[in-house]
N, C-alpha and C positions, 0 to 999 in steps of 0.2 A: 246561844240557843239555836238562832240559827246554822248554823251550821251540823249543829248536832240531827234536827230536824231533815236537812238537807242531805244526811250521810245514810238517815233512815230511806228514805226515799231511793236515792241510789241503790239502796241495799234490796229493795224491793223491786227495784227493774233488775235487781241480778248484775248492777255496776260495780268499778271498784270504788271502794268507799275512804280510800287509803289517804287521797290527799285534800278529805275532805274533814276526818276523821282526826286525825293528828292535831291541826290546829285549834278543832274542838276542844281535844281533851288537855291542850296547852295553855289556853285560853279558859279553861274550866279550872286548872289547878291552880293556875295563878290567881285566877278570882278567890278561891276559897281558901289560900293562904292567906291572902289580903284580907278578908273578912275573919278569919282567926285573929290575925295580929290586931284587929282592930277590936273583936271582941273581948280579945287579955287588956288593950288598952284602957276601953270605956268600963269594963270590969273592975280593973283598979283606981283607974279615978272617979268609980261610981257615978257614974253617967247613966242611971238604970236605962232611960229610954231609948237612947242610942241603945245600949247594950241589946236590950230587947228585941230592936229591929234588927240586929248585926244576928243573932242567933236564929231570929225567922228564916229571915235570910240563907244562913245556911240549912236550915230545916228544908226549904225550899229547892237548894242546891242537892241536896240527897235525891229528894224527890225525884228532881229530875234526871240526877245518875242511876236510880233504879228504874226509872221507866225507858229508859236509855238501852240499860244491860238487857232489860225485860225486851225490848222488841231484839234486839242482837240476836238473844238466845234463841227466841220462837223460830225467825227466820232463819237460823243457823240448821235448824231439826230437818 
């Protein structure tokens, strides 16, 4: 997150945000892989509570690829 945070900033002094950005979003997909595979795991071996918090989890991960794209975009205009 930080980095995500830090590429927004850059982007706002008019910096490039390219090799800040990258890592971000590589470190973001592998997270949210990871919390997939875990949430088909606890899913099938009915673990609801786990499950539950692995599904926040990504609810929260969205979250913050939409507030992510949302400043991109403004700034991009």
């Amino acid at each position: 997150m930080a980095l995500f945070v830090l590429s927004c900033w850059l982007l706002s002094k008019n910096k490039s945000v390219k090799f800040t950005l990258w890592p971000a979003l590589f470190m973001l997909i592998t997270t949210i892989a990871a919390l997939i595979f875990q949430a088909v795991k606890y899913f099938i071996s009915k673990d609801t509570v786990l499950f539950v918090v692995t599904v926040l989890l990504l609810v929260l991960a969205g979250f913050m690829v939409h507030e992510v794209i949302w400043v991109f975009v403004r700034r991009r205009k």
